[in-house]
C-alpha positions in Angstrom: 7.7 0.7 36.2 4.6 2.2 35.0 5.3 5.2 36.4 8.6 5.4 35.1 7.4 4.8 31.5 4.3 7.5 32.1 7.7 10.2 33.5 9.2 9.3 30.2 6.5 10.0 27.9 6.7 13.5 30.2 9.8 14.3 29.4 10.0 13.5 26.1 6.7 15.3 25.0 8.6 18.4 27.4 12.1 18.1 25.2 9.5 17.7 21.8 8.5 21.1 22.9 11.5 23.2 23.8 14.4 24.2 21.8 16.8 21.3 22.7 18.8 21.3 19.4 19.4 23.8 15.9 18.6 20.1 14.3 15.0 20.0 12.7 15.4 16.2 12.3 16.0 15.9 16.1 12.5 16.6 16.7 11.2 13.8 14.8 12.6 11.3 17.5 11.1 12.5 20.4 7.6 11.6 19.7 8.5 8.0 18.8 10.1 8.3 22.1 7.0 9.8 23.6 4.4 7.1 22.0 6.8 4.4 22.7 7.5 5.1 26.7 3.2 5.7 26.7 2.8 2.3 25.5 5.0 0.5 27.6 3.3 2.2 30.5 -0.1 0.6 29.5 1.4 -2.4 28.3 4.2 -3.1 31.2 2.9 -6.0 33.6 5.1 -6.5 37.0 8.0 -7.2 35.0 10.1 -7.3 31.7 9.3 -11.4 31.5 5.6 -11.2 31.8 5.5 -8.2 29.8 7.0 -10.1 26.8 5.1 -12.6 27.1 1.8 -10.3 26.8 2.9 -9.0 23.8 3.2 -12.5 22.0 7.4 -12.6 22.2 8.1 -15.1 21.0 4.9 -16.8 20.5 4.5 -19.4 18.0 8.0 -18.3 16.2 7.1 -20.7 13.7 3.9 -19.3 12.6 5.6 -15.7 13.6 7.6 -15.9 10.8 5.6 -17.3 8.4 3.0 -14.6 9.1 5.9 -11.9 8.7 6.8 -12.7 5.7 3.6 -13.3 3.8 2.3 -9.9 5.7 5.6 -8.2 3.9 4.4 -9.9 0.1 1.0 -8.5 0.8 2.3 -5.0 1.8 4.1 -5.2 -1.9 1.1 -6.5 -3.4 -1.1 -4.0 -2.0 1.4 -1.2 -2.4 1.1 -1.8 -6.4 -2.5 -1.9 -6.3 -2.6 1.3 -4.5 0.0 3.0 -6.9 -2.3 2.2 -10.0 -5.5 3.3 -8.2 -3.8 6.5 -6.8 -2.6 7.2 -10.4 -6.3 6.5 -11.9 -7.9 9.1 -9.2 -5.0 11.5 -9.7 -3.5 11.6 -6.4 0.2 12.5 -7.2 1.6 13.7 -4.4 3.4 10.5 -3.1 6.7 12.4 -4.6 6.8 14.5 -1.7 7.9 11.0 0.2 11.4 10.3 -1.2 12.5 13.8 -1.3 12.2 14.4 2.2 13.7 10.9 2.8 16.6 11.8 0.5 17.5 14.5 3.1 17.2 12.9 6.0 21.0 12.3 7.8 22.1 8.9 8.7 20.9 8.8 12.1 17.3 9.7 11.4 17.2 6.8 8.5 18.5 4.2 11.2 16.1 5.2 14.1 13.5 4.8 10.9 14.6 1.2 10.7 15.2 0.0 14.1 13.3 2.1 16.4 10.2 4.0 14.5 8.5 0.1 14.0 9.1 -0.8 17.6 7.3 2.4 18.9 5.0 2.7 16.3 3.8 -1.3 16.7 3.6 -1.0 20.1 1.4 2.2 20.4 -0.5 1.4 17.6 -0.8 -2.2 17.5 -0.3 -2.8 21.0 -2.7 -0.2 22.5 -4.6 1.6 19.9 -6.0 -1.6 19.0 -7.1 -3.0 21.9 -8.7 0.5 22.9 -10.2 1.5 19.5 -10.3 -1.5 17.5 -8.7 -2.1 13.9 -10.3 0.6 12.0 -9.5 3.8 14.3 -6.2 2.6 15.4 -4.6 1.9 11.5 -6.6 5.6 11.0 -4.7 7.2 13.6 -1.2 5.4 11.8 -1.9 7.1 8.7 -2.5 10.5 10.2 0.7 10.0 12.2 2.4 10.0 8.6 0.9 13.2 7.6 3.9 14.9 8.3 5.4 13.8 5.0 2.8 16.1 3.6 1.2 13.0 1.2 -2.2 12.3 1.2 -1.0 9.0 -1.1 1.2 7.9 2.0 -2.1 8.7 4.9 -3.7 6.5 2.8 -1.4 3.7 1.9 -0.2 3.9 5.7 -3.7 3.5 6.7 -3.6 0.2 4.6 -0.4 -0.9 5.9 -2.3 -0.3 9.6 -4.8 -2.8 8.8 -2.4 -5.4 7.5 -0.2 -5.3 10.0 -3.4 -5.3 12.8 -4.8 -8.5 11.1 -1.1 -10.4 11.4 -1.2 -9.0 14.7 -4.5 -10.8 15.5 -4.1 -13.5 13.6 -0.9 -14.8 15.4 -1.7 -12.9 19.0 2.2 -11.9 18.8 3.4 -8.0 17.8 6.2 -9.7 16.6 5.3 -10.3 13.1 4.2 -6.8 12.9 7.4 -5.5 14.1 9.5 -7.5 11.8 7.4 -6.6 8.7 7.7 -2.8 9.8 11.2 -3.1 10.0 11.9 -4.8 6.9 9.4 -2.2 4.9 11.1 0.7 6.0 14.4 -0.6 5.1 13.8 -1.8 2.4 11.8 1.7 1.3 14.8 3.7 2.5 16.8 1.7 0.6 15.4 1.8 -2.7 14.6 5.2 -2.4 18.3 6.1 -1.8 19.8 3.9 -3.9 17.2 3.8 -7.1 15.3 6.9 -7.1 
């Protein structure tokens, strides 16, 4: 299985590559694909039972919860914070965010929900931080959000990182981390659609 997952990370890095579709949103799938199908082939052990159970799922579900939503209240929290300091040092450009989101069609908006937080946690959470520890890995998580073309959201990604790493820790489960992904970028996507 391994090398199944390894073969899909090939291909979808090949179809990131060539000219599969006149859709420029397309291309922004096929790396979650890629960094998802790469972590499942480090993280996949014998089978799809064991491998859960490596990653924490469920876990404590409990304490899971618990741990998702106060991680969620501190992304808010910290979020705020961030907002006034990035306003005090001058750093403006976290427009940029909501207009691209703005365009973005339907599909691309749900595959943010539902399947960006499951790649992303399991590459970055999963791997990265086992490999690089908790500073380089949430580093690497705001770099991956460069493409928005904000250094606010690098920065306040790279925040997010470490939160989500220390739940992760904290409750040996990416669970949490996953849930608290999901519900932040719905919940963004939502108010940027609907408020902004």
């Amino acid at each position: 299985m391994k090398k199944f997952f390894f073969i899909l990370f090939i291909l979808s890095v090949v179809a990131y590559f060539s000219p599969l579709s006149n859709d420029k949103y397309l291309d922004a799938i096929f790396p979650h694909f890629a960094i998802f199908s790469l972590a499942l082939s480090f993280l996949y052990a014998k089978n799809f039972k064991l491998t859960i159970g490596k990653l924490g799922i469920p876990g404590n579900l409990n304490k899971n919860i618990k741990y998702a939503i106060a991680g969620f209240f501190a992304i808010i929290l910290v979020l705020i914070v961030l907002t006034g300091v990035f306003k005090t040092l001058k750093i403006n450009d976290h427009e940029r965010v909501p207009l691209l989101v703005k365009q973005f069609p339907l599909y691309l908006l749900v595959f943010a929900i539902l399947f960006a937080p499951i790649s992303e946690e399991l590459f970055f959470r999963g791997v990265l931080t086992k490999h690089f520890g908790i500073y380089l890995s949430s580093a690497l998580f705001g770099l991956a959000h460069f493409t928005y073309g904000s250094t606010a959201q690098v920065i306040a990604t790279f925040v997010i990182g470490l939160l989500l790493t220390y739940v992760y820790k904290k409750t040996k489960s990416i669970l949490p981390s996953i849930l608290i992904h999901i519900t932040y970028n719905a919940m963004s996507i939502l108010f940027i659609k609907l408020v902004l």
